[in-house]
C-alpha positions in Angstrom: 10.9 -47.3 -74.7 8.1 -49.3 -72.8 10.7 -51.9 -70.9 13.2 -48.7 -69.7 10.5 -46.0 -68.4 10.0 -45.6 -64.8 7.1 -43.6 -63.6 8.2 -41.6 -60.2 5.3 -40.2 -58.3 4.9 -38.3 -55.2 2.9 -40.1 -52.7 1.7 -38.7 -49.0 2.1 -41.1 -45.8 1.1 -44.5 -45.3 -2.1 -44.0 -43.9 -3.4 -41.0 -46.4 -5.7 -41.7 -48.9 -3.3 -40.3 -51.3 -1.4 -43.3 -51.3 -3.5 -45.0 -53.6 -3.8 -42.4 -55.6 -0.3 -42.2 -56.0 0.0 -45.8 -56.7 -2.9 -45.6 -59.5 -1.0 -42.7 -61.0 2.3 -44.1 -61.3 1.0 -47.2 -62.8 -1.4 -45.2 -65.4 1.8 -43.5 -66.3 3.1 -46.4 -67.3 0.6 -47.3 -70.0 -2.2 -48.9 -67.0 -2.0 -52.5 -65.0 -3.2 -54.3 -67.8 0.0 -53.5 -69.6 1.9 -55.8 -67.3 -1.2 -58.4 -65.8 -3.5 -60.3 -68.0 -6.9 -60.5 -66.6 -7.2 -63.6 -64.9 -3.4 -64.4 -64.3 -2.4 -66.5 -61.2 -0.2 -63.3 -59.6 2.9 -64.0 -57.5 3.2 -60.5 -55.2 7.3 -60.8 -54.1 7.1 -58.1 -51.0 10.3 -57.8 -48.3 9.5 -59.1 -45.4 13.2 -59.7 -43.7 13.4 -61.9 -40.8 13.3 -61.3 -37.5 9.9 -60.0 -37.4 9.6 -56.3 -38.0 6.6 -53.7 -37.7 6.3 -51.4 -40.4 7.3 -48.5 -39.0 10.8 -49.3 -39.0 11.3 -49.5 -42.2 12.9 -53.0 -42.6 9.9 -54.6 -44.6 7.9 -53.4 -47.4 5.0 -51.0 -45.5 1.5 -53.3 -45.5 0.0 -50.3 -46.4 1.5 -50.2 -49.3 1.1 -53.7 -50.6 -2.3 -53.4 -50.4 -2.3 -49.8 -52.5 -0.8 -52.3 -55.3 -3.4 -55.1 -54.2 -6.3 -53.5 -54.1 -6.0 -52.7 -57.7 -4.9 -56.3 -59.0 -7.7 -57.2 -57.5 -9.7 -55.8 -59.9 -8.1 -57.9 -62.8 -7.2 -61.2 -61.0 -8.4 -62.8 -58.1 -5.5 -65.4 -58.6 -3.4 -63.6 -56.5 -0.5 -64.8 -54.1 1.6 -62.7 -50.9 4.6 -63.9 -50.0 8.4 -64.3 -48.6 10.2 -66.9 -47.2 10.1 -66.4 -43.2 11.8 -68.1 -40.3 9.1 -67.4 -37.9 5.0 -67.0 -39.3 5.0 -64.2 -36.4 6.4 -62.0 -39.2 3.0 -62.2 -41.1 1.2 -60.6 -37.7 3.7 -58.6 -36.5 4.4 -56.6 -39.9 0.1 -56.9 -40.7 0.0 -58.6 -43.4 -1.9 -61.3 -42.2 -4.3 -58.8 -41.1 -4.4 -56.7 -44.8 -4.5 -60.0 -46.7 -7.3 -61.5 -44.8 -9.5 -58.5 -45.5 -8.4 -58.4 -49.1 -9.2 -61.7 -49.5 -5.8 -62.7 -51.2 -3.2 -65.7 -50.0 -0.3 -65.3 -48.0 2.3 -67.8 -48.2 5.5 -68.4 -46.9 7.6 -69.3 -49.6 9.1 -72.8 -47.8 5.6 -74.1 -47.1 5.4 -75.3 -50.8 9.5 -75.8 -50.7 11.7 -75.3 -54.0 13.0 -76.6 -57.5 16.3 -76.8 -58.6 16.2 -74.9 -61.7 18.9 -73.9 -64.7 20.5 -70.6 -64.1 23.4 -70.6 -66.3 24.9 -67.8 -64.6 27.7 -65.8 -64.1 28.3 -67.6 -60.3 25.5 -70.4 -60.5 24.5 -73.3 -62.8 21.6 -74.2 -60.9 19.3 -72.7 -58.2 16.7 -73.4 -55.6 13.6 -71.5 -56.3 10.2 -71.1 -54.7 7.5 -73.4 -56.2 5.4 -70.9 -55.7 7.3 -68.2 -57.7 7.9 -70.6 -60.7 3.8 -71.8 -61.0 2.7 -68.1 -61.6 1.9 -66.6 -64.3 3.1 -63.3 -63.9 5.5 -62.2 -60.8 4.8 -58.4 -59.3 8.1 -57.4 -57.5 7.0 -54.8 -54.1 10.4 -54.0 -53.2 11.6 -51.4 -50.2 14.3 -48.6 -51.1 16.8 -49.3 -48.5 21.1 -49.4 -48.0 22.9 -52.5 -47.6 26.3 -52.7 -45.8 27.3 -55.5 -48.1 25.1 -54.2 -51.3 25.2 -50.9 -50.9 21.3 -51.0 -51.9 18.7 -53.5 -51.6 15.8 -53.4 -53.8 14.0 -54.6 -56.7 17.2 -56.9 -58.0 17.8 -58.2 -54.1 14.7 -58.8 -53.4 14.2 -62.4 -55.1 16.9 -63.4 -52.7 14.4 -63.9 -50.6 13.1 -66.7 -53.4 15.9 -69.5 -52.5 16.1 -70.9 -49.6 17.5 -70.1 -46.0 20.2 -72.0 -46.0 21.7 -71.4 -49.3 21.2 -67.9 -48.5 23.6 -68.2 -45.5 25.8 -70.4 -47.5 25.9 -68.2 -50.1 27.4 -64.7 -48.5 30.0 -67.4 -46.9 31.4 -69.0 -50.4 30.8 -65.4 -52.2 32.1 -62.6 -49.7 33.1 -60.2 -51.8 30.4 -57.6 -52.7 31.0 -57.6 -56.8 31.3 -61.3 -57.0 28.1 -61.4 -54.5 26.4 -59.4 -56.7 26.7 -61.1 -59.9 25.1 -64.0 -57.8 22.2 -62.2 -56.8 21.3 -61.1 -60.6 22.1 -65.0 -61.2 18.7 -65.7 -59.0 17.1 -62.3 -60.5 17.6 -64.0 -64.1 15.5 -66.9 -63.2 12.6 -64.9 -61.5 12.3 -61.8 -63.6 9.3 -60.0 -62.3 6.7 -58.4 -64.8 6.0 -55.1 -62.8 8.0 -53.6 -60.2 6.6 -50.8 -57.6 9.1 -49.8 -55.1 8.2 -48.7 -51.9 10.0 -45.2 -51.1 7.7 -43.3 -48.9 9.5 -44.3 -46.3 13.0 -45.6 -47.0 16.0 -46.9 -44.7 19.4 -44.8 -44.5 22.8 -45.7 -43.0 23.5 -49.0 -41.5 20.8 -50.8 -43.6 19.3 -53.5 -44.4 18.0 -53.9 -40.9 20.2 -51.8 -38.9 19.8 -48.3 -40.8 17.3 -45.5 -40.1 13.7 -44.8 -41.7 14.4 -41.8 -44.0 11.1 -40.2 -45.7 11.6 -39.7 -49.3 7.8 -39.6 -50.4 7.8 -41.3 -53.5 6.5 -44.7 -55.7 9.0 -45.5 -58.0 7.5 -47.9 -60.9 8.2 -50.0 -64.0 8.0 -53.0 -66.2 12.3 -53.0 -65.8 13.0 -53.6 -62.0 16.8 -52.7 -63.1 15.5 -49.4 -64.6 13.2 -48.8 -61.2 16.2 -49.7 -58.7 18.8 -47.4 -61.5 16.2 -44.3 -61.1 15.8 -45.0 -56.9 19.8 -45.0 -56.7 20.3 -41.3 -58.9 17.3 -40.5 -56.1 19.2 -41.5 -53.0 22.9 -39.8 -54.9 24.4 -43.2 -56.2 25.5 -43.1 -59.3 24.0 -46.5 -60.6 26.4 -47.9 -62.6 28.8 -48.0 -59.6 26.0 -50.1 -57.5 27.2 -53.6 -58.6 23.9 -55.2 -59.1 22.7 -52.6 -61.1 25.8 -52.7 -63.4 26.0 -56.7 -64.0 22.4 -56.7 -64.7 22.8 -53.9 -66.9 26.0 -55.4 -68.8 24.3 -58.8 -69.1 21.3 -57.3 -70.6 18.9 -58.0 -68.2 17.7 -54.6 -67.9 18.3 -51.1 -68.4 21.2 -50.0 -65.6 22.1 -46.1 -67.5 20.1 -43.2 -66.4 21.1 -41.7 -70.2 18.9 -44.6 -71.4 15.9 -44.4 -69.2 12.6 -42.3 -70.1 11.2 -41.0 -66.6 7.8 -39.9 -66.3 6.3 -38.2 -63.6 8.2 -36.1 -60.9 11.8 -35.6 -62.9 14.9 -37.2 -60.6 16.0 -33.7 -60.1 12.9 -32.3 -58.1 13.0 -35.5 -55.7 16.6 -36.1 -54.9 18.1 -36.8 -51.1 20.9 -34.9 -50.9 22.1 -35.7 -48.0 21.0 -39.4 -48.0 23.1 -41.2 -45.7 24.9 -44.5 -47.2 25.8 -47.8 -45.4 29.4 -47.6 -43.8 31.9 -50.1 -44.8 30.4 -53.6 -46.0 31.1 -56.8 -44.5 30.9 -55.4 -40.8 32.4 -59.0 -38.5 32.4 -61.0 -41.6 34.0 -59.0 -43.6 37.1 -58.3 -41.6 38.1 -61.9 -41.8 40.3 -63.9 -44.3 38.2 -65.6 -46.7 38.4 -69.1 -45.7 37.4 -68.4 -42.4 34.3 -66.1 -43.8 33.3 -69.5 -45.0 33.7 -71.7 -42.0 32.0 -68.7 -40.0 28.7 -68.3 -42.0 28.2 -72.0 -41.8 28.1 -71.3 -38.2 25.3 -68.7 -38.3 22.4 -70.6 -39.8 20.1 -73.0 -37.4 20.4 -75.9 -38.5 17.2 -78.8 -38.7 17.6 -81.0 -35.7 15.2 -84.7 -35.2 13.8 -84.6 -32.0 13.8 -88.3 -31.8 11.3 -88.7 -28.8 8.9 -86.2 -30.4 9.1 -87.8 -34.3 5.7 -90.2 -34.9 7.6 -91.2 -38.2 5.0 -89.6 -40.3 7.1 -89.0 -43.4 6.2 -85.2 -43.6 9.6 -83.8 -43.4 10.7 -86.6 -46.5 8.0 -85.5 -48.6 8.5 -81.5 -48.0 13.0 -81.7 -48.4 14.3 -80.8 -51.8 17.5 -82.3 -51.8 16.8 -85.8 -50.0 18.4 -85.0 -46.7 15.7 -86.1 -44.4 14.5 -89.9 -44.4 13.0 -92.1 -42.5 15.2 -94.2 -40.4 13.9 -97.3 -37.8 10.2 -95.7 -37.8 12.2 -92.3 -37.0 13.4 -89.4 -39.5 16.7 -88.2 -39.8 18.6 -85.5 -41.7 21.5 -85.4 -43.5 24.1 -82.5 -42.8 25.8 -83.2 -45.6 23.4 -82.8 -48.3 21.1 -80.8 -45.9 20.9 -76.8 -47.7 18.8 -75.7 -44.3 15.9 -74.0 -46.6 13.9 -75.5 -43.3 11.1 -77.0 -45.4 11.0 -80.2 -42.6 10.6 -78.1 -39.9 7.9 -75.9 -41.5 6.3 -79.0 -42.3 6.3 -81.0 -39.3 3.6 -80.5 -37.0 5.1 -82.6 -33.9 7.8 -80.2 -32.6 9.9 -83.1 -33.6 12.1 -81.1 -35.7 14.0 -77.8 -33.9 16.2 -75.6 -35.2 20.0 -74.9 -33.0 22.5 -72.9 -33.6 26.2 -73.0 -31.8 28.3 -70.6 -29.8 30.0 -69.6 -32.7 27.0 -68.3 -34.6 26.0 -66.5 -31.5 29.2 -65.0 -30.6 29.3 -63.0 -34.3 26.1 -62.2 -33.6 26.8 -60.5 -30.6 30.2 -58.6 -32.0 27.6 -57.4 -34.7 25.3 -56.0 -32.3 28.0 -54.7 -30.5 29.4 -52.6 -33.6 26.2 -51.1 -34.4 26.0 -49.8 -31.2 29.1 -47.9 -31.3 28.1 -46.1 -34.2 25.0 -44.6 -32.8 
């Protein structure tokens, strides 16, 4: 029963010393840290930080408050201990305060593209292979801080969508443009969660997002830390919570039918608060997925995401030739032509490693009018339903 119990605990606000408590609690009811961290172990902390840059209080990213709850007590078994997400602009890092609560802590906070990615096996039900984060695949053990929030495409994001943050930018885009529909999506996002299983999962719900989510939605308190070894078991328990039934959230039911996880509330043991005493009744849910993108034919979903991603551009009077960009690109795109680099499009995946790792401004990042009209029907549409 270890792998399918999920310890729910009340928690008070993010800046009540209960917090902690709450956290230390949940993760005592699940048999104690050690159960899931070796002392010593180089620790990979997965939190959500989703671009553009957020502040906490809007309940987009996982609360810094939080993350350091679960921190503060790895620290007392590892000091091997890396923070991080992959981030279009290192602003995120200030503006959501993790730079400031990692500093003080002592721990590393990395942005997943600064080391760049592997292409791994997946074997999956969508993918063969995968990008992943370097940094993800040299730990020992991965801790998975994910926030209890609605997705118009998803229907929830949480501990199984969070690694999507683990492959890069581009493929990400790519991705929602090849796979459009929301079950087929989905069995692609437990393809990346198969490679990347975490060991511990503590889900931020103090504060959680309703309605138009993942970005769009509204901060709804719901007071709890949900936690467990089996992030399919922790997002299955947040789901009954929020009035999904979880084997009708796709995610949850591929991963639960593929047997990476426990996705049946009949076969979970949950400690703590019981799911009854904490439900949101009148949790709001996303409206209908897909918003602009979805309302298009597939083939031209496809030609429109490849719009929306920036894409690496050579600034050729700014490029000193330096090689930094080759060494940092995963698939061979970039290369060093007459003293000056160049990229690929064709083979170029815009995980943005060259311009993360270029330190002459040489390399910018442009998108076209396409990508910025969808983004401005988007807006547009979320505006009309507040």
């Amino acid at each position: 029963m270890a792998n399918t119990r999920v310890a729910v605990v009340r928690a008070g606000g993010y800046g009540s010393p209960e917090l902690c408590d709450a956290v230390e609690r949940a993760l005592d009811l699940l048999g104690g840290l050690e159960q899931f961290i070796p002392r010593g172990a180089k620790v990979f902390v997965k939190v959500n930080l989703l671009p553009p840059p957020s502040p906490p209080e809007r309940a987009i990213i996982t609360h810094p408050a939080f993350a350091e709850a679960v921190l503060s007590l790895l620290r007392e078994i590892t000091p091997h201990i890396t923070v991080g997400d992959d981030v279009h602009d290192l602003r995120s890092f200030e503006v959501s305060g993790y730079r400031e609560i990692c500093a003080r802590l002592g721990v590393e906070l990395l942005n997943l593209r600064e080391k760049g990615f592997t292409e791994v096996e997946v074997n999956g039900a969508v993918l063969d292979k995968a990008y992943i984060a370097r940094a993800v695949l040299e730990a020992d053990v991965i801790v998975n801080l994910p926030k209890l929030k609605t997705h118009s495409l998803t229907t929830f994001t949480g501990a199984v969508k969070n690694f999507y943050g683990v492959v890069p930018a581009g493929l990400r885009t790519r991705f929602h443009g090849d796979h459009p529909r929301p079950a087929e999506f989905c069995q692609l996002l437990v393809d990346i969660f198969s490679a990347v299983r975490p060991a511990l999962t503590v889900m931020d719900a103090v504060v959680g997002m309703e309605g138009a989510g993942p970005a769009n939605g509204d901060p709804r308190e719901i007071g709890l830390v949900i936690a467990g070894g089996d992030a399919v078991a922790v997002d299955a328990v947040a789901q009954s919570i929020v009035g999904l039934d979880p084997l009708r959230v796709w995610t949850t039911r591929h991963a639960h039918d593929r047997g990476l996880g426990t996705g049946d509330p009949a076969e979970i043991e949950v400690v703590g608060e019981e799911v009854a005493s904490v439900r949101v009744e009148d949790f709001r849910l996303p409206p209908a997925a897909g918003e602009v993108l979805g309302r298009l034919p597939r083939i031209l979903t496809r030609w429109a995401t490849q719009h929306l991603q920036a894409r690496p551009v050579v600034v050729p009077e700014r490029c000193v030739g330096c090689g930094a960009c080759v060494r940092a690109c995963p698939t061979g795109a970039a290369a060093i032509d007459g003293g000056r680099a160049r990229i690929d499009r064709r083979s170029c995946i815009r995980c943005m490693c060259c311009h993360e790792a270029c330190r002459y401004d040489a390399i910018e990042l442009r998108t076209d009018s396409v990508a910025r009209l969808i983004r401005s029907l988007e807006v547009a549409l979320h505006r009309r339903r507040r």
